[in-house]
Residue frames as qw, qx, qy, qz and C-alpha x, y, z in Angstrom:
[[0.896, 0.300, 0.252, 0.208, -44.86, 1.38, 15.78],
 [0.385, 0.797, -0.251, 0.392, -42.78, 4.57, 14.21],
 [0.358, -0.785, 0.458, -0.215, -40.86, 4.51, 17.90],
 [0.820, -0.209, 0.524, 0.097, -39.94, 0.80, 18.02],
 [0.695, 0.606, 0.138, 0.361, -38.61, 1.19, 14.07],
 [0.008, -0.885, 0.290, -0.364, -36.66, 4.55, 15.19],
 [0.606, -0.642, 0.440, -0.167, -35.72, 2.53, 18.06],
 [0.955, 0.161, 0.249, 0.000, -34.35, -0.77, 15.76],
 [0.544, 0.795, -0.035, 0.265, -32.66, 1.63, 13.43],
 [0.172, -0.906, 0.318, -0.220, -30.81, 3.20, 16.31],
 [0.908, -0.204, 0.360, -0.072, -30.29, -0.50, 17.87],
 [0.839, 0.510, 0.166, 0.088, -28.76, -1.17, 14.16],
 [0.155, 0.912, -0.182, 0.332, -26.67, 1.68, 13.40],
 [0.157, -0.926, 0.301, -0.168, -24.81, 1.15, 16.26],
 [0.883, -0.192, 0.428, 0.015, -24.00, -2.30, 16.15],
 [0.657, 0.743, -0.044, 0.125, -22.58, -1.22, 12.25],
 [0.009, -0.897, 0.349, -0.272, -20.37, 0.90, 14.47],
 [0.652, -0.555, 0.505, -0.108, -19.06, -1.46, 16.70],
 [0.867, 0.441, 0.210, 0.100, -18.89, -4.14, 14.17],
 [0.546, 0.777, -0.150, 0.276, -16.50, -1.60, 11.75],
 [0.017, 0.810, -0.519, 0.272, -13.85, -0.94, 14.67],
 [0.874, -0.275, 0.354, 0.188, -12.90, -4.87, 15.37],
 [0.102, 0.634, -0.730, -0.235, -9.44, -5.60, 14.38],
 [0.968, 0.042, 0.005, -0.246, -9.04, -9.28, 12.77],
 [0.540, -0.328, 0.588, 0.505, -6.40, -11.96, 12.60],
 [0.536, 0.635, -0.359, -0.424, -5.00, -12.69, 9.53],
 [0.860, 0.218, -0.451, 0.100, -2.29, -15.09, 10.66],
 [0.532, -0.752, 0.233, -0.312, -1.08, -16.55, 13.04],
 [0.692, 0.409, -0.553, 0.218, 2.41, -18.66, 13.77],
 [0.318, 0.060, -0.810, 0.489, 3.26, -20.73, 16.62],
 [0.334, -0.526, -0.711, 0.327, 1.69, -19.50, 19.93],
 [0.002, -0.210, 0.081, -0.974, -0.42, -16.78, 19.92],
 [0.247, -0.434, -0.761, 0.415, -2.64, -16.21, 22.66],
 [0.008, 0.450, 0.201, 0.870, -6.07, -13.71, 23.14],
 [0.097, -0.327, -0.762, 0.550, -8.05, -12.16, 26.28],
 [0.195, -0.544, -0.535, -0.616, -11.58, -10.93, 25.68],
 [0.561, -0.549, -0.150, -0.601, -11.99, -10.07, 29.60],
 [0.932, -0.355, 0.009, -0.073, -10.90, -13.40, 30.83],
 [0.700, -0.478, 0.398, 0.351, -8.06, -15.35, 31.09],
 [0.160, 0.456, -0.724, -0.492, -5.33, -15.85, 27.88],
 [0.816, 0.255, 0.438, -0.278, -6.99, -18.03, 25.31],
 [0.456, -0.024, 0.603, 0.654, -5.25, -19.57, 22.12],
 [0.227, 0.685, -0.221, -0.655, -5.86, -16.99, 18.82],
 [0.689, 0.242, 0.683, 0.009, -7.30, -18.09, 15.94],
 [0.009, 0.059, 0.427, 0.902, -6.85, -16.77, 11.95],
 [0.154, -0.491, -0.552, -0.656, -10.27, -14.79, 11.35],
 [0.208, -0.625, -0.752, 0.030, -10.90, -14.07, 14.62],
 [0.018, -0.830, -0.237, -0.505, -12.49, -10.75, 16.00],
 [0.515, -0.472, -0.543, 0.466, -11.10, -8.59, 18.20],
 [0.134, -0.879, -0.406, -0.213, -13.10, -5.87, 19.94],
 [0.022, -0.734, 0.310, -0.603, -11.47, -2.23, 21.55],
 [0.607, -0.474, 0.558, -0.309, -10.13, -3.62, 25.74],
 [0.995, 0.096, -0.004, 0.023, -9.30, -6.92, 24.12],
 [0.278, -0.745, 0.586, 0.154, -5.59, -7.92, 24.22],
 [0.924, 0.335, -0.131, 0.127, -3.54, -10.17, 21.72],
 [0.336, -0.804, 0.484, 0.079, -0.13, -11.38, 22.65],
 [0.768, 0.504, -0.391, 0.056, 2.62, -13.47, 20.82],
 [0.781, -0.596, 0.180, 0.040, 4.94, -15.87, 22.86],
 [0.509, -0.550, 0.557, 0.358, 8.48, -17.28, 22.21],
 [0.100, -0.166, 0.764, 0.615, 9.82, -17.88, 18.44],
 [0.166, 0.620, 0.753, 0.146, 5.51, -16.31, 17.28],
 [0.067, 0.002, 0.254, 0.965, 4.70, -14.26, 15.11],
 [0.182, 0.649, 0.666, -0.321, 0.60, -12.51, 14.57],
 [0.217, 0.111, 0.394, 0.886, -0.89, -10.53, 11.76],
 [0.085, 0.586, 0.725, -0.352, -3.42, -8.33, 12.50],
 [0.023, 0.499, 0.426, 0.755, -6.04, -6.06, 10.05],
 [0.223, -0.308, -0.435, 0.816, -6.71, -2.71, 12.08],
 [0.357, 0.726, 0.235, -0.538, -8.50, -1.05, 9.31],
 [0.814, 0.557, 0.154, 0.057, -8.90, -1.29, 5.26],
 [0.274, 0.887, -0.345, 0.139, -5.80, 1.04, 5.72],
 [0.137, -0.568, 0.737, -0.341, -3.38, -0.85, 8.38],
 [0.928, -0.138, -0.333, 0.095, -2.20, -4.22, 9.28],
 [0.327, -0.663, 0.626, -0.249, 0.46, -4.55, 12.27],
 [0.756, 0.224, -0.580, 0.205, 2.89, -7.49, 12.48],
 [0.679, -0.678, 0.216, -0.182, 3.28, -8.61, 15.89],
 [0.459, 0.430, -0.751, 0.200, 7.07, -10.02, 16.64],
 [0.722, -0.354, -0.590, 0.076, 7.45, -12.56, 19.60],
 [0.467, -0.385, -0.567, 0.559, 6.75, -11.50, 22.84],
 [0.061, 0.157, 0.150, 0.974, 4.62, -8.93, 22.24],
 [0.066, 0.459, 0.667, -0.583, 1.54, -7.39, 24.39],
 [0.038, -0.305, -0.260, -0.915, -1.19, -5.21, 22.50],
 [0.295, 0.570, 0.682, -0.351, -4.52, -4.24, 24.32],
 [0.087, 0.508, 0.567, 0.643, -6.62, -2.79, 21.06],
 [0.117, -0.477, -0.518, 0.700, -7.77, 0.56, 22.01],
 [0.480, 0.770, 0.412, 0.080, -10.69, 2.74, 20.44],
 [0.079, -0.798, 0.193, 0.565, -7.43, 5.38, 19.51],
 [0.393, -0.350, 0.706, 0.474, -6.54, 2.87, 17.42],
 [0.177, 0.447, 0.666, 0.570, -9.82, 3.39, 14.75],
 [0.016, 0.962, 0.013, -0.272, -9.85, 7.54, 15.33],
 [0.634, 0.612, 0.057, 0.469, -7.95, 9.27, 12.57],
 [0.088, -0.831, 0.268, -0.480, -6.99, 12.11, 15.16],
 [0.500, -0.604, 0.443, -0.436, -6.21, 10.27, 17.94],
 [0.794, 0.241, -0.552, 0.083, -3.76, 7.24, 16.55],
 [0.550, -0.525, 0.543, -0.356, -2.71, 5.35, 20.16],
 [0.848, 0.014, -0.530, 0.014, -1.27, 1.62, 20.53],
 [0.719, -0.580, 0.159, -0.350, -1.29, 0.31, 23.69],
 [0.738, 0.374, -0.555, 0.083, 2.05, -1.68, 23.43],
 [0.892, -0.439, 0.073, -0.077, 2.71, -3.66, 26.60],
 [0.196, -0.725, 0.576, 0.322, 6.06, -4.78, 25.42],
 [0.764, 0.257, 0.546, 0.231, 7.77, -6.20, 22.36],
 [0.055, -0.449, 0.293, 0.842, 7.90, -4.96, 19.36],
 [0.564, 0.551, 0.610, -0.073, 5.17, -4.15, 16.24],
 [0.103, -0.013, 0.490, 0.865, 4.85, -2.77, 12.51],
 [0.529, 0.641, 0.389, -0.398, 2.50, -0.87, 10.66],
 [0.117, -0.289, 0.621, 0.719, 1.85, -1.39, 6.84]]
């Protein structure tokens, strides 16, 4: 019983972890478009996106995205990001910009 509780906890814990380092939309204008793995899929406000995931922004679209309580990033149009785990490590800030152009703020 004490191993399968130890073993829940552990089970738990890390899902917390995984959980805390999605980025979310905020907002999203015109055509903006996400891959989880697969092909490009339309991007939705609230949704989640996990560390190898990719968000892009097409002609005259724009994408707001919450990186951490500290950072949001403004995607301009025609912009590539893949979300990488550099990007929730205090030492080891990294964006994976594909091309375009983003803000932090």
């Amino acid at each position: 019983m004490g191993r399968l509780f130890a073993s829940l906890l552990v089970c738990e814990i890390s899902l917390g972890i995984a959980t805390a380092q999605d980025a979310r939309v905020l907002a999203v204008e015109n055509i903006v478009q996400s891959s989880t793995g697969g092909g490009w899929k339309p991007a939705g406000t609230g949704q989640s996106l996990a560390v190898g995931d990719r968000i892009r922004t097409r002609q005259r679209s724009r994408a707001t995205l919450k990186l951490t309580d500290l950072y949001t990033m403004r995607l301009k149009q025609f912009t590539t990001v893949q979300l990488t785990r550099g990007l929730f490590e205090d030492d080891k800030s990294k964006l994976d910009l594909k091309g375009g152009a983003a803000f932090y703020f």
